[in-house]
C-alpha atoms as one frame of an Amber mdcrd trajectory, in Angstrom:
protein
 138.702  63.494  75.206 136.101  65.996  76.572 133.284  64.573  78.758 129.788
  66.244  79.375 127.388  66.375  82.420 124.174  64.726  81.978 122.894  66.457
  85.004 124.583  70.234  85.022 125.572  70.256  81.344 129.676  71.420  82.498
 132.307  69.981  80.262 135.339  68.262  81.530 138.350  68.001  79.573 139.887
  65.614  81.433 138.761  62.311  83.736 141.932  60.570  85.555 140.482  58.077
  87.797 136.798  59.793  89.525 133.646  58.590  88.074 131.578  61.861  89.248
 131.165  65.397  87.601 133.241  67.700  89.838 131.130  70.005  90.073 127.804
  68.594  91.002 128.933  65.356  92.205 126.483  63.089  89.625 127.752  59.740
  87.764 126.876  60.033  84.653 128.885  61.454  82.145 128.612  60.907  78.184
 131.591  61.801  75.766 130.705  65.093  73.687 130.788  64.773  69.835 133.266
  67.226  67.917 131.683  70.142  66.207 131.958  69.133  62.653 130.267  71.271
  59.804 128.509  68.805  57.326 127.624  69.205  53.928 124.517  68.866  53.093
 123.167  68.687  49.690 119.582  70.097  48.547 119.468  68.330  45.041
């Protein structure tokens, strides 16, 4: 499950057991939705 920065806007793929963004050291993180293509109808 991918994770993204609120604060720098990196992804991380993985978290094992830190609660801060590698690379700029901030605590919140938010899981990142899956790019899915919807259908959406224009009756």
């Amino acid at each position: 499950m991918a994770y993204v920065c609120t604060h720098c806007g990196k992804k991380i793929k993985q978290i094992e057991n830190f609660v801060r963004c590698p690379y700029c050291g901030s605590r919140v993180l938010v899981k990142s939705r899956p790019n899915i293509p919807r259908d959406v109808s224009t009756d």
